[in-house]
PDB file with SEQRES, HELIX, SHEET and CRYST1 records, atoms N, CA, C and O in Angstrom:
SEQRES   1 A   86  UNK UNK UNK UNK UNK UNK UNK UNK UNK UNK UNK UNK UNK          
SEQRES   2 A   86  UNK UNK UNK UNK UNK UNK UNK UNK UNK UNK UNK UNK UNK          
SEQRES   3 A   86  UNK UNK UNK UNK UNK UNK UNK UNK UNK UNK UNK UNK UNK          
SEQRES   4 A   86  UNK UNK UNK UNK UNK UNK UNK UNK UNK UNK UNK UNK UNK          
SEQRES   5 A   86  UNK UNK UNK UNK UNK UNK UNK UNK UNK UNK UNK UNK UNK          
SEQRES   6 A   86  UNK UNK UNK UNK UNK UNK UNK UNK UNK UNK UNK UNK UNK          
SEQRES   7 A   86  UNK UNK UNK UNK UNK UNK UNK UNK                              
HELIX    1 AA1 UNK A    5  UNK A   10  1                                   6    
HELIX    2 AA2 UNK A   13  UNK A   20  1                                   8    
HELIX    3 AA3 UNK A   44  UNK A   54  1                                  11    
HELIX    4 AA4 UNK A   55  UNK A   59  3                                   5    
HELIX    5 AA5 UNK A   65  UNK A   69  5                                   5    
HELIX    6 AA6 UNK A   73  UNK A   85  1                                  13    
CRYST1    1.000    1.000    1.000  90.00  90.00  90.00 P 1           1          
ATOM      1  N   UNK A   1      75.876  69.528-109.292  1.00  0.00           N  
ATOM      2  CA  UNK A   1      74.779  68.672-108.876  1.00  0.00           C  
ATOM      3  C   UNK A   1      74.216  67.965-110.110  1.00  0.00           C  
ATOM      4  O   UNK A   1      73.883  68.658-111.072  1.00  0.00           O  
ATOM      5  N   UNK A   2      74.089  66.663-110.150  1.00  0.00           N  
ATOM      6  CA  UNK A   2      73.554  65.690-111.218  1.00  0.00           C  
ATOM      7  C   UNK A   2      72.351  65.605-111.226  1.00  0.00           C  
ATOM      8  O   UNK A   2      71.783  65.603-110.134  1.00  0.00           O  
ATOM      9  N   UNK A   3      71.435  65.493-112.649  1.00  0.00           N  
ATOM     10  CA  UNK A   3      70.186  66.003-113.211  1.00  0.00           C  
ATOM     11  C   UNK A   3      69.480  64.863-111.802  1.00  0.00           C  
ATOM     12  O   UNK A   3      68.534  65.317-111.159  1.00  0.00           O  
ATOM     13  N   UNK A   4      69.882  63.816-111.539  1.00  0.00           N  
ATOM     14  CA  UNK A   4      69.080  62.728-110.442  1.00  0.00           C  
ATOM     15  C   UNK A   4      69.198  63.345-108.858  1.00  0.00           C  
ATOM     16  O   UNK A   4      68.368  63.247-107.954  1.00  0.00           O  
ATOM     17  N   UNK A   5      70.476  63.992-108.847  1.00  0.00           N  
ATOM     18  CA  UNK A   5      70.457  64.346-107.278  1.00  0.00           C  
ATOM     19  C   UNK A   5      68.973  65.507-107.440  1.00  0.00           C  
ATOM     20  O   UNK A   5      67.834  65.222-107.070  1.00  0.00           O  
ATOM     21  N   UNK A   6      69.362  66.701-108.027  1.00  0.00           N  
ATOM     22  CA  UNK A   6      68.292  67.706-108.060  1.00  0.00           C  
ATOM     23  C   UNK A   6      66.671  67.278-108.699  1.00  0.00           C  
ATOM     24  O   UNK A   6      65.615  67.903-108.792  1.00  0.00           O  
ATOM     25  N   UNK A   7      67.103  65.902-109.063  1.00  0.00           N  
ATOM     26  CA  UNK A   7      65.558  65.627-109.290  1.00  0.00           C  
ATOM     27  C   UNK A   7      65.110  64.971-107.649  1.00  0.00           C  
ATOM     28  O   UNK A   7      64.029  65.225-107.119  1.00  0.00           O  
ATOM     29  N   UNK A   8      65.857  64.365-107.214  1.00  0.00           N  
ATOM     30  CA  UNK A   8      65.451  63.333-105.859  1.00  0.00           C  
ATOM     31  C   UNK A   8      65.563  64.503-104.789  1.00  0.00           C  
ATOM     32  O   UNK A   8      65.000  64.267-103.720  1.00  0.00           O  
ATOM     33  N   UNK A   9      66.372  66.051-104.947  1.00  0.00           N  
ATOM     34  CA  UNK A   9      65.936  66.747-104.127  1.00  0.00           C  
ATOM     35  C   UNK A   9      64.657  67.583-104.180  1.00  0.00           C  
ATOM     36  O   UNK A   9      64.020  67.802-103.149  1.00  0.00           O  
ATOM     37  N   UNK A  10      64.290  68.032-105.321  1.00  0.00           N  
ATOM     38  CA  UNK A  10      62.558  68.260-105.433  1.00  0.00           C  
ATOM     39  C   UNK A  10      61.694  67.031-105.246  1.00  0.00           C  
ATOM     40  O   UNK A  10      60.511  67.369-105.223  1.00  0.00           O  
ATOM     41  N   UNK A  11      61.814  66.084-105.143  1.00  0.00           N  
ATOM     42  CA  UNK A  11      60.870  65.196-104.887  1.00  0.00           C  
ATOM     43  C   UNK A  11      61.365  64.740-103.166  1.00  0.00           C  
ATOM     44  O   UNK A  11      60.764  63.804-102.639  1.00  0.00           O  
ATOM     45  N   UNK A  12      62.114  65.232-102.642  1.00  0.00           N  
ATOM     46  CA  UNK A  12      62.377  65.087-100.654  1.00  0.00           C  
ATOM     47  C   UNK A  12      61.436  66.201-100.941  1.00  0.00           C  
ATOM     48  O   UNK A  12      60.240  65.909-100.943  1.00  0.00           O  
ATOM     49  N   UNK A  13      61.815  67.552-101.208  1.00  0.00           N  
ATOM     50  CA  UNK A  13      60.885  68.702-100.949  1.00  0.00           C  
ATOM     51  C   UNK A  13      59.721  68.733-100.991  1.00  0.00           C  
ATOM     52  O   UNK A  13      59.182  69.659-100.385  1.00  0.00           O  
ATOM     53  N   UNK A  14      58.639  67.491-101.899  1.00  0.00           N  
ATOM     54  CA  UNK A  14      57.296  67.322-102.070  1.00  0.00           C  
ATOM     55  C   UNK A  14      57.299  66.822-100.835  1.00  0.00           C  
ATOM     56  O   UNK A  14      57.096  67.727-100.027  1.00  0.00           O  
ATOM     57  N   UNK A  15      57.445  65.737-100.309  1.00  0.00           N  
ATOM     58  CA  UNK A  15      57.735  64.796 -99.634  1.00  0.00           C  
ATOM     59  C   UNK A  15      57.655  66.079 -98.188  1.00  0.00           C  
ATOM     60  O   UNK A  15      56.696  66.123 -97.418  1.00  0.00           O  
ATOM     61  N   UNK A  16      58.563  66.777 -98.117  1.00  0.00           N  
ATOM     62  CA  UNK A  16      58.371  67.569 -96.561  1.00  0.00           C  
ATOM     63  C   UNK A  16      57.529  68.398 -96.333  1.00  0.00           C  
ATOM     64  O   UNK A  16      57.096  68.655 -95.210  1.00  0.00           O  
ATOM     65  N   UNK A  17      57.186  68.926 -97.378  1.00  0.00           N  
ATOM     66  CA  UNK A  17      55.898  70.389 -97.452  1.00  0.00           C  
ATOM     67  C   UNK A  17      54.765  69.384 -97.061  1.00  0.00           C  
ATOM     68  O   UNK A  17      54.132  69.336 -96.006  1.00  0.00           O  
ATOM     69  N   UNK A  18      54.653  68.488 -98.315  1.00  0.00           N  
ATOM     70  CA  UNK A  18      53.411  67.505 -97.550  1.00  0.00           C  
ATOM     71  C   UNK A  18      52.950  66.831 -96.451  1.00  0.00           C  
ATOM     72  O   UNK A  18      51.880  67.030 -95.876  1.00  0.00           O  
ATOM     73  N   UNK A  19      53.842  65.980 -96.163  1.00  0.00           N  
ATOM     74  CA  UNK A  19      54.119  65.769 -94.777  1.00  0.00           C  
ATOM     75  C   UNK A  19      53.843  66.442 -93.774  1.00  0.00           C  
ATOM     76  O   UNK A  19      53.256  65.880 -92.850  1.00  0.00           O  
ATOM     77  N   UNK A  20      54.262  68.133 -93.653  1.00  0.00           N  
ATOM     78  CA  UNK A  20      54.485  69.278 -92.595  1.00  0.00           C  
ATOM     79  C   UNK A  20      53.250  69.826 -92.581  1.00  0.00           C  
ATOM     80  O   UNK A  20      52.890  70.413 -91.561  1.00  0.00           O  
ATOM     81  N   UNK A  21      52.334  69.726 -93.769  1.00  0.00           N  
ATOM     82  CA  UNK A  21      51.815  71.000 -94.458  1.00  0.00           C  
ATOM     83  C   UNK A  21      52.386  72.061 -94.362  1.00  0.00           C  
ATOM     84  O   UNK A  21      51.804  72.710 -93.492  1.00  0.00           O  
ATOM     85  N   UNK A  22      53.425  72.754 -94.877  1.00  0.00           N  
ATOM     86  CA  UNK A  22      53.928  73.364 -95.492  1.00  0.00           C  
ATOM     87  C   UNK A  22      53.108  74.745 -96.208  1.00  0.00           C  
ATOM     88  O   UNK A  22      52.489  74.417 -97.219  1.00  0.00           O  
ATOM     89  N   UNK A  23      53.031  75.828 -95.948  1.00  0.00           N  
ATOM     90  CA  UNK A  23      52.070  76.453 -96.608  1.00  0.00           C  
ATOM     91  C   UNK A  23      53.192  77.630 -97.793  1.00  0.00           C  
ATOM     92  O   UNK A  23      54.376  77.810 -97.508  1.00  0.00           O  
ATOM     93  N   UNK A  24      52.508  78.330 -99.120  1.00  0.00           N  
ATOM     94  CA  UNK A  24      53.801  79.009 -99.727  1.00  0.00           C  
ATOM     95  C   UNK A  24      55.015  79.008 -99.561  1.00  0.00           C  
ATOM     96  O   UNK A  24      55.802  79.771 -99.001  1.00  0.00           O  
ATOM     97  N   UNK A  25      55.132  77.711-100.312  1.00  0.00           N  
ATOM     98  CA  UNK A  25      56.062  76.932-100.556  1.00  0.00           C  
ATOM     99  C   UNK A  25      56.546  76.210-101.540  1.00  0.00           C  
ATOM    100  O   UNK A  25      56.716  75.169-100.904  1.00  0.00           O  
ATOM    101  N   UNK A  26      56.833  76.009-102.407  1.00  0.00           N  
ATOM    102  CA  UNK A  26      57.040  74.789-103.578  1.00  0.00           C  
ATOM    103  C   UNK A  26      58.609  74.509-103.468  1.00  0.00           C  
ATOM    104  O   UNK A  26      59.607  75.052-102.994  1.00  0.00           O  
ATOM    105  N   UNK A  27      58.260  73.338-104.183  1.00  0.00           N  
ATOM    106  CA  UNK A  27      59.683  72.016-104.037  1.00  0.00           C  
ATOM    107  C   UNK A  27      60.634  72.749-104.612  1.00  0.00           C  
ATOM    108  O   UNK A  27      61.787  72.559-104.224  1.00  0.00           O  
ATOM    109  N   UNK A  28      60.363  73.819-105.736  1.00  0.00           N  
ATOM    110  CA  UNK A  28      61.664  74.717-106.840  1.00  0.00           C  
ATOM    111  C   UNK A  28      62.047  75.750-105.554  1.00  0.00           C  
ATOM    112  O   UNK A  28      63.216  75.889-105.195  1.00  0.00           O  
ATOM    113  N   UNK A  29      60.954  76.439-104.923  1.00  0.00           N  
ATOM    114  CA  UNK A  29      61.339  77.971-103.802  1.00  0.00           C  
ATOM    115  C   UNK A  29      62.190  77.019-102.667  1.00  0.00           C  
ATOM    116  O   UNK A  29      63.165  77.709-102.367  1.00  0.00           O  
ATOM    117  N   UNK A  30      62.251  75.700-101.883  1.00  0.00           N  
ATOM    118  CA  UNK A  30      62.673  75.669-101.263  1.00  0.00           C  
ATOM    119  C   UNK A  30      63.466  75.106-101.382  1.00  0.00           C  
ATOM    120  O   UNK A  30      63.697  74.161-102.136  1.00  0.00           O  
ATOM    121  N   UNK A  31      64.651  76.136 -99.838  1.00  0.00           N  
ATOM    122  CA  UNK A  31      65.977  75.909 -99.662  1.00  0.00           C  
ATOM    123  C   UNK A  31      66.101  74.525 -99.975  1.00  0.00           C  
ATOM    124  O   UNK A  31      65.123  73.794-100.131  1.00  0.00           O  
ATOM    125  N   UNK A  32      67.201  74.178-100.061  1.00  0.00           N  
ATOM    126  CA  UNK A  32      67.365  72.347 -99.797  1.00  0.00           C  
ATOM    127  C   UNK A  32      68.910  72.540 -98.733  1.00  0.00           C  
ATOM    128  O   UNK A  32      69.567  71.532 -98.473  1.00  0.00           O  
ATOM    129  N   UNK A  33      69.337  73.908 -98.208  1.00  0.00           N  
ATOM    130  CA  UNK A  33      69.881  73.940 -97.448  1.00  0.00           C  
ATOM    131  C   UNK A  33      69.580  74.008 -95.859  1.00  0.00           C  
ATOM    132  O   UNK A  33      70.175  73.564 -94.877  1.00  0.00           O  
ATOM    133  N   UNK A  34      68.531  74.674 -96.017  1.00  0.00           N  
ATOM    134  CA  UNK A  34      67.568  75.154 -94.807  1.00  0.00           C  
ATOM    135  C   UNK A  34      67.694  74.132 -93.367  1.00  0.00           C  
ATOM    136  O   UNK A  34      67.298  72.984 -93.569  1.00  0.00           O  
ATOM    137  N   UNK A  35      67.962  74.285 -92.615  1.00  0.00           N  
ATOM    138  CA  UNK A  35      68.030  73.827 -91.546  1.00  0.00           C  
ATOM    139  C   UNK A  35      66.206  73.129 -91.276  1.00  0.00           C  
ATOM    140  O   UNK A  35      65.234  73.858 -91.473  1.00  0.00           O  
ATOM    141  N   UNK A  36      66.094  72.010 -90.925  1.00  0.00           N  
ATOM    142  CA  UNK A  36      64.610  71.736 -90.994  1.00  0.00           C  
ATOM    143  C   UNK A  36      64.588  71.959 -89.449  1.00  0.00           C  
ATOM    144  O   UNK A  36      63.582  72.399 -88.891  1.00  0.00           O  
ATOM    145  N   UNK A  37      65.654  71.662 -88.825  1.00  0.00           N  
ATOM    146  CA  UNK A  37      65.093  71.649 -87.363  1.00  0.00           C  
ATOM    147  C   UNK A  37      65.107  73.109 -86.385  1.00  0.00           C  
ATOM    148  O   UNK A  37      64.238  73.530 -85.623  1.00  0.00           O  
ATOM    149  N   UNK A  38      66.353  73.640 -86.712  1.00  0.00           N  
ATOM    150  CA  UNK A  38      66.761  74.750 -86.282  1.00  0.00           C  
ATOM    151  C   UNK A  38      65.835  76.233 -86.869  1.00  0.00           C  
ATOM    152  O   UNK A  38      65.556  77.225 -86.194  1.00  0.00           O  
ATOM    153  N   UNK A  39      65.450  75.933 -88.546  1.00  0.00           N  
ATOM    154  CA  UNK A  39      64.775  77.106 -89.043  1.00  0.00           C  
ATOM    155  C   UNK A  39      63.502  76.909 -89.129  1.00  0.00           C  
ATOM    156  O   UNK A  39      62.686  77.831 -89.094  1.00  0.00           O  
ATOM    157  N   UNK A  40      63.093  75.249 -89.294  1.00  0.00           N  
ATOM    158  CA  UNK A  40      61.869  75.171 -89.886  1.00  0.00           C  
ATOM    159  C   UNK A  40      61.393  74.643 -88.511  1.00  0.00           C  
ATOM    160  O   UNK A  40      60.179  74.490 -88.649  1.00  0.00           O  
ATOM    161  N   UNK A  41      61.668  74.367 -87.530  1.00  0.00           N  
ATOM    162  CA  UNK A  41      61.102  74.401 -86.210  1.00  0.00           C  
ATOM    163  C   UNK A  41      60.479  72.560 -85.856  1.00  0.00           C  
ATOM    164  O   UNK A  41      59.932  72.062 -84.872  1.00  0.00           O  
ATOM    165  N   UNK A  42      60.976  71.900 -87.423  1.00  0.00           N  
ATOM    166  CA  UNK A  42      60.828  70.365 -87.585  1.00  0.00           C  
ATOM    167  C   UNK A  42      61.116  69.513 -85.966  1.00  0.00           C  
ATOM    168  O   UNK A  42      62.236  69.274 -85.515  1.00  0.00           O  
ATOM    169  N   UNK A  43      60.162  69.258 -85.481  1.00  0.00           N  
ATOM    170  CA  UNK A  43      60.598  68.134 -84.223  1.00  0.00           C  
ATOM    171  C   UNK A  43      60.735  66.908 -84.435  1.00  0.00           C  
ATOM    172  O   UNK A  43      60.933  66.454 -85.562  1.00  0.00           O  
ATOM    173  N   UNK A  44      60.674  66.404 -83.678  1.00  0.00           N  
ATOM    174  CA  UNK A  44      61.104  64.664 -83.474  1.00  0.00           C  
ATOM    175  C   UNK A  44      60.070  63.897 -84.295  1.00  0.00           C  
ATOM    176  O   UNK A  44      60.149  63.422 -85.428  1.00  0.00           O  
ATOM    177  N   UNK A  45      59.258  63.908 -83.564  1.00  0.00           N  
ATOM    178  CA  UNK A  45      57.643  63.249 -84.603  1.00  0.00           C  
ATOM    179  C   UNK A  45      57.290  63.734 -85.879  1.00  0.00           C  
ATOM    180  O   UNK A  45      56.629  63.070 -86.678  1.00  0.00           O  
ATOM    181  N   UNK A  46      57.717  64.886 -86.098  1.00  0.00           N  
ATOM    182  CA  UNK A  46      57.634  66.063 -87.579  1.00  0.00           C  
ATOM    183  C   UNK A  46      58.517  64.785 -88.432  1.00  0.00           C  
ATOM    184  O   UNK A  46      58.088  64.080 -89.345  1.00  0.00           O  
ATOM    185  N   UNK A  47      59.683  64.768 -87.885  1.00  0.00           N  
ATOM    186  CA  UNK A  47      61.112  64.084 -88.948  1.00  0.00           C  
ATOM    187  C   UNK A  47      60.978  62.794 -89.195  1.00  0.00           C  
ATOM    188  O   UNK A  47      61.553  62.148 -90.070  1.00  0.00           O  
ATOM    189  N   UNK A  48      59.799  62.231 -87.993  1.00  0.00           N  
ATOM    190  CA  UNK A  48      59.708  60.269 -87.757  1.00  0.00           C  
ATOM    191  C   UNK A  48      58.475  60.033 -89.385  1.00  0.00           C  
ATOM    192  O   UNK A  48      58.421  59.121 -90.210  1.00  0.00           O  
ATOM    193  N   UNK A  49      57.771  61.156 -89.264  1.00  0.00           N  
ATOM    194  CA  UNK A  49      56.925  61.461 -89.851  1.00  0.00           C  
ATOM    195  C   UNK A  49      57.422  61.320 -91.653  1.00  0.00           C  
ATOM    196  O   UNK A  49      56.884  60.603 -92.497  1.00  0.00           O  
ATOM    197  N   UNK A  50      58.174  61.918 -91.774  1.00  0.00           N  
ATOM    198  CA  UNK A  50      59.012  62.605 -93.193  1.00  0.00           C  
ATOM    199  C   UNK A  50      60.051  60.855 -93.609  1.00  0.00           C  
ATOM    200  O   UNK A  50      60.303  60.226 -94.636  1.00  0.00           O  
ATOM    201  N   UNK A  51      60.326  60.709 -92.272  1.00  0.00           N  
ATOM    202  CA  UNK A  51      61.044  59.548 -92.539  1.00  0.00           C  
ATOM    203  C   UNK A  51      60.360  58.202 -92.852  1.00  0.00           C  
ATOM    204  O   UNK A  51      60.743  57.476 -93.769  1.00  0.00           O  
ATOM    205  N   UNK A  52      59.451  57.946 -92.137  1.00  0.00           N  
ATOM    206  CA  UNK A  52      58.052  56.969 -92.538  1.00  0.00           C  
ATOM    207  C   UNK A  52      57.845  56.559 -94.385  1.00  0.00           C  
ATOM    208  O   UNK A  52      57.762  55.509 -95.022  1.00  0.00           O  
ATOM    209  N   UNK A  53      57.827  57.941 -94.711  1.00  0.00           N  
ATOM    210  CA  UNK A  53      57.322  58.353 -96.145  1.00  0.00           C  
ATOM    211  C   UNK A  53      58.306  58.353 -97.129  1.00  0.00           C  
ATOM    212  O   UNK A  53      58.099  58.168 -98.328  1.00  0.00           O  
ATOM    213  N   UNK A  54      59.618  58.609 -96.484  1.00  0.00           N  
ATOM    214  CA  UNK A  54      61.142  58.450 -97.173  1.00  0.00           C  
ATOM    215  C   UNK A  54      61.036  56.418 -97.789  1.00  0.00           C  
ATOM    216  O   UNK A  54      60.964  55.935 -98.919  1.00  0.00           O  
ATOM    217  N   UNK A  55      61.070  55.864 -96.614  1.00  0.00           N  
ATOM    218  CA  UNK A  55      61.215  54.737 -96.325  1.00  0.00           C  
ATOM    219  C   UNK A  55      60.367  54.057 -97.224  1.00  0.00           C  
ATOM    220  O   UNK A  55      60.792  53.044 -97.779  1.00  0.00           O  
ATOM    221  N   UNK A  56      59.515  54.367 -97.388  1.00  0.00           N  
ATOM    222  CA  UNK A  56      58.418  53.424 -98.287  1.00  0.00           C  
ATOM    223  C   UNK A  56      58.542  53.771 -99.657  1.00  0.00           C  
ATOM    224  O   UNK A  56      58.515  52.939-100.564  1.00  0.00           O  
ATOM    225  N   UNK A  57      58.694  55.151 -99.835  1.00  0.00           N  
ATOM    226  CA  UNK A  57      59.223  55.811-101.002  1.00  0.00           C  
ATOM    227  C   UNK A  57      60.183  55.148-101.976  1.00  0.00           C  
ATOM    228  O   UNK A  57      60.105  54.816-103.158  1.00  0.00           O  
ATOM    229  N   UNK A  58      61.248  55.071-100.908  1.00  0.00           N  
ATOM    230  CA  UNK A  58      62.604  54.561-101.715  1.00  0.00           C  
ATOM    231  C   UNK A  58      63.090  53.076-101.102  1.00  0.00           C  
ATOM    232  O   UNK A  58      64.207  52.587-101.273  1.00  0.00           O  
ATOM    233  N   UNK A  59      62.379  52.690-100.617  1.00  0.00           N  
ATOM    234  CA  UNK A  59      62.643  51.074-100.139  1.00  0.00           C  
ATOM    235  C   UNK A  59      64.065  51.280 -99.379  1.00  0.00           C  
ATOM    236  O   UNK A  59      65.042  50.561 -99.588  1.00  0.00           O  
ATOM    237  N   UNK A  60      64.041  52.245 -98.571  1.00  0.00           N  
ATOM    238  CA  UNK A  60      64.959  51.852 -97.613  1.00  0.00           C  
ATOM    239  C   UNK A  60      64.493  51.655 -96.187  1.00  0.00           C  
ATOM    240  O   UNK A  60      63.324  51.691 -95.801  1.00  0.00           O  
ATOM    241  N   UNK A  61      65.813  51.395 -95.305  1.00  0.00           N  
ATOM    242  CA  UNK A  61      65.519  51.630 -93.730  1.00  0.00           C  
ATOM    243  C   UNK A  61      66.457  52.920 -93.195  1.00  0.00           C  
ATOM    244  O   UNK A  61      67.598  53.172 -93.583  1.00  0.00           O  
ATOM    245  N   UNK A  62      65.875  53.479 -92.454  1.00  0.00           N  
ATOM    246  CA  UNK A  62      66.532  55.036 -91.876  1.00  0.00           C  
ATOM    247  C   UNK A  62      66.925  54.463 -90.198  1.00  0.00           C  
ATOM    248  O   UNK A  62      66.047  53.993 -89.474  1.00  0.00           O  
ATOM    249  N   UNK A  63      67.987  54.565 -89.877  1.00  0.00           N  
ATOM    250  CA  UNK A  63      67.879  54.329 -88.294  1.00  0.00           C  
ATOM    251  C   UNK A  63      67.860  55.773 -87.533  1.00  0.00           C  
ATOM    252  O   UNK A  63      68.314  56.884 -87.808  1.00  0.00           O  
ATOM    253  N   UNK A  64      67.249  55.322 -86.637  1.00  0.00           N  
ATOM    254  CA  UNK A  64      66.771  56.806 -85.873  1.00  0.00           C  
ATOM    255  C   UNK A  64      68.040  57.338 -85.731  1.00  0.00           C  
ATOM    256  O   UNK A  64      68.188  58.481 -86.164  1.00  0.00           O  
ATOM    257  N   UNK A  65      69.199  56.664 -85.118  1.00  0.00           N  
ATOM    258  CA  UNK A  65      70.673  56.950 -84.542  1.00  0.00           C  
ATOM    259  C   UNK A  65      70.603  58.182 -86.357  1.00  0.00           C  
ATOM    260  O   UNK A  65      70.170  59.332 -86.279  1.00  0.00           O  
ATOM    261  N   UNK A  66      70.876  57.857 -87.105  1.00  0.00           N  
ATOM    262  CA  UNK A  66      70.597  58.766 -88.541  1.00  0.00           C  
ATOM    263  C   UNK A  66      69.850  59.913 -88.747  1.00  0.00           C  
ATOM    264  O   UNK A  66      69.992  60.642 -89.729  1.00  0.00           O  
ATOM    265  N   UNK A  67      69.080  60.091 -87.876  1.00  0.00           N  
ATOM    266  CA  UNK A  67      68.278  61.142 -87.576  1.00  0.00           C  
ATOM    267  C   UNK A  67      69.123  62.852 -87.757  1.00  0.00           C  
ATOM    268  O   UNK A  67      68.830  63.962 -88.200  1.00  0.00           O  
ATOM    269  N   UNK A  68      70.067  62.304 -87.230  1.00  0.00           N  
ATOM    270  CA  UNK A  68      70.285  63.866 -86.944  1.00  0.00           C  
ATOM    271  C   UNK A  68      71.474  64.057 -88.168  1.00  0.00           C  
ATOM    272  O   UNK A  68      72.125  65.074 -87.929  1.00  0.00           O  
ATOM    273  N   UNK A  69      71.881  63.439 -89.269  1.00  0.00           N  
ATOM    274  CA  UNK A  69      71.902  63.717 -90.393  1.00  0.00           C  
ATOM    275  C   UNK A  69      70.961  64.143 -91.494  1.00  0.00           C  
ATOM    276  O   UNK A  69      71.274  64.543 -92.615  1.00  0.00           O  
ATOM    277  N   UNK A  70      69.949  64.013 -91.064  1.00  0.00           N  
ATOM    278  CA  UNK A  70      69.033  64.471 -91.725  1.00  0.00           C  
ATOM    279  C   UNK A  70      67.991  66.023 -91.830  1.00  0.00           C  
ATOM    280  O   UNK A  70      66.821  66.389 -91.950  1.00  0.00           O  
ATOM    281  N   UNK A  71      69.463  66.571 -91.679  1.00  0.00           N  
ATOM    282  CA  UNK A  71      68.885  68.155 -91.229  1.00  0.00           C  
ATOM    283  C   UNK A  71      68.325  68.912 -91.886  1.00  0.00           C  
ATOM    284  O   UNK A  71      67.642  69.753 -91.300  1.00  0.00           O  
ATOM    285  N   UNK A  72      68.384  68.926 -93.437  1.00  0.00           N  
ATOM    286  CA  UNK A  72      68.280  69.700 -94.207  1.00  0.00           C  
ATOM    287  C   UNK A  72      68.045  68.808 -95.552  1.00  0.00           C  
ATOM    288  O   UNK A  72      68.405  67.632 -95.585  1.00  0.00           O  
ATOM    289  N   UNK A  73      67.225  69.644 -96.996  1.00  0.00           N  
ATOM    290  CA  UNK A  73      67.020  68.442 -97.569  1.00  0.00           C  
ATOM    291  C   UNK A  73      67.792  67.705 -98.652  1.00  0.00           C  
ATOM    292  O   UNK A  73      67.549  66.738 -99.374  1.00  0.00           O  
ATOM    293  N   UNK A  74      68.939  68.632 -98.467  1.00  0.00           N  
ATOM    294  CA  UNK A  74      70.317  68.116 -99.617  1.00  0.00           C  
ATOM    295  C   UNK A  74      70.887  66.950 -98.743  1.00  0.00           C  
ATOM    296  O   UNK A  74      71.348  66.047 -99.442  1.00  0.00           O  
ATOM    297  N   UNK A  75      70.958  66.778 -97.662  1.00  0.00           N  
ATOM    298  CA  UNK A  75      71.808  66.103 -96.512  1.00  0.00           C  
ATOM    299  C   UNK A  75      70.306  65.026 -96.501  1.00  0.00           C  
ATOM    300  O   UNK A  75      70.603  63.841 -96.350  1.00  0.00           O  
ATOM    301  N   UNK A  76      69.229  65.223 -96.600  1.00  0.00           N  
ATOM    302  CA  UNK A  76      68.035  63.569 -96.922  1.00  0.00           C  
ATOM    303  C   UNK A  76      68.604  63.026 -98.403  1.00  0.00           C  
ATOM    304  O   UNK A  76      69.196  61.950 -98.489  1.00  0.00           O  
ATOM    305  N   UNK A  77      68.383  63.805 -99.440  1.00  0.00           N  
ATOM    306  CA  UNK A  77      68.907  63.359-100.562  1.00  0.00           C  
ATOM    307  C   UNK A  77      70.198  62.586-100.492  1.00  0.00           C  
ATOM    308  O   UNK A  77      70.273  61.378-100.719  1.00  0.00           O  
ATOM    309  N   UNK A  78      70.874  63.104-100.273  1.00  0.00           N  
ATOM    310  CA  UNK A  78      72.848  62.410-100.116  1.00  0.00           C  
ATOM    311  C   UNK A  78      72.616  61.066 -99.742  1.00  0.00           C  
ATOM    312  O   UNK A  78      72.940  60.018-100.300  1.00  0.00           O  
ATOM    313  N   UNK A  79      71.602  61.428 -98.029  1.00  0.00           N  
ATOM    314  CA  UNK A  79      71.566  60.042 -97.330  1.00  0.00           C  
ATOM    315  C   UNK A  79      70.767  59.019 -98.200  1.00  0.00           C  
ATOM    316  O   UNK A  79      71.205  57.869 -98.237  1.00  0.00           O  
ATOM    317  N   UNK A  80      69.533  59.353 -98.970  1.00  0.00           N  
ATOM    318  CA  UNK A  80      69.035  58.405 -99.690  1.00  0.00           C  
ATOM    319  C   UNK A  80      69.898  57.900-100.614  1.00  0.00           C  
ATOM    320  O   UNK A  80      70.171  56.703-100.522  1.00  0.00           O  
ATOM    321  N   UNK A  81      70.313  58.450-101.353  1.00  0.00           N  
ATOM    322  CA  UNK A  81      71.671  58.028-102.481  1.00  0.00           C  
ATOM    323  C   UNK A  81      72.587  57.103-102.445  1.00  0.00           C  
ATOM    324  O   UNK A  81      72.951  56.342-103.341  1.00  0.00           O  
ATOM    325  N   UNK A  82      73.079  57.241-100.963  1.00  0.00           N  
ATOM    326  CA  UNK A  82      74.138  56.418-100.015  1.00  0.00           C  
ATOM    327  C   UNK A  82      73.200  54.972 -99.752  1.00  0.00           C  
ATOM    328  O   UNK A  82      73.552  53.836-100.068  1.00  0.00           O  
ATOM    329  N   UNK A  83      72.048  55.326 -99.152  1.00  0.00           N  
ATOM    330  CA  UNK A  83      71.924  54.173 -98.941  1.00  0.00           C  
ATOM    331  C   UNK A  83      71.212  52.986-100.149  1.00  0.00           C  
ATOM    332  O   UNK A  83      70.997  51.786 -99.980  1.00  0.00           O  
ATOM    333  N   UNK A  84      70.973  53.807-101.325  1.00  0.00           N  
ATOM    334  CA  UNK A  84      70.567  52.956-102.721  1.00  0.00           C  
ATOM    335  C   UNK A  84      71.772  52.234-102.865  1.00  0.00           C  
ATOM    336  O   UNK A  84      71.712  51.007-102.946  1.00  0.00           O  
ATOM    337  N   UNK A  85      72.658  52.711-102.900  1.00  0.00           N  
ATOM    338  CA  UNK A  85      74.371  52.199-103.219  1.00  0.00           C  
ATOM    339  C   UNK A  85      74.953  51.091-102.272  1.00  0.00           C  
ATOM    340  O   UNK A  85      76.000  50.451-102.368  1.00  0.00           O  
ATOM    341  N   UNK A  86      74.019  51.061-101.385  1.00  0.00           N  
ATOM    342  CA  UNK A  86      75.188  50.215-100.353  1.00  0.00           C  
ATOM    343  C   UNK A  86      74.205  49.095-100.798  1.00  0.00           C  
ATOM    344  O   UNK A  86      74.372  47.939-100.412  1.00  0.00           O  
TER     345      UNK A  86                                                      
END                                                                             
């Protein structure tokens, strides 16, 4: 993992705790594998939410159809990455 991926994945992780409120938690303790929907109980409006904040963040557009790549926060990172590049 490159010093930018693991930096842009602690900064998704600010980004979801905040968002969620998140309680004992920090961006270093959490998984970035973690299932957000399945473990962390993340719904639809939870993720529209996270994605809102992605979007403005990093000057992209997320299409909802994309949504369900976005499970976990190594798999937000990747997708942000991908879409800086294109």
């Amino acid at each position: 993992m490159s010093v930018e991926n693991k930096a842009l994945i602690i900064r998704v992780a600010e980004i979801v705790i905040t968002e969620l409120k998140l309680q004992d938690i920090t961006p270093d303790t959490f998984d970035p594998d973690l299932d957000l929907v399945d473990e962390l109980g993340v719904d639809s409006m939870d993720l529209a939410t996270v994605v809102l904040v992605l979007q403005d963040e990093y000057g992209i557009t997320i299409d909802e159809d994309d949504y369900p790549k976005l499970r976990n926060i190594r798999m937000i990172a990747e997708y942000i990455e991908q879409k800086q590049q294109a």
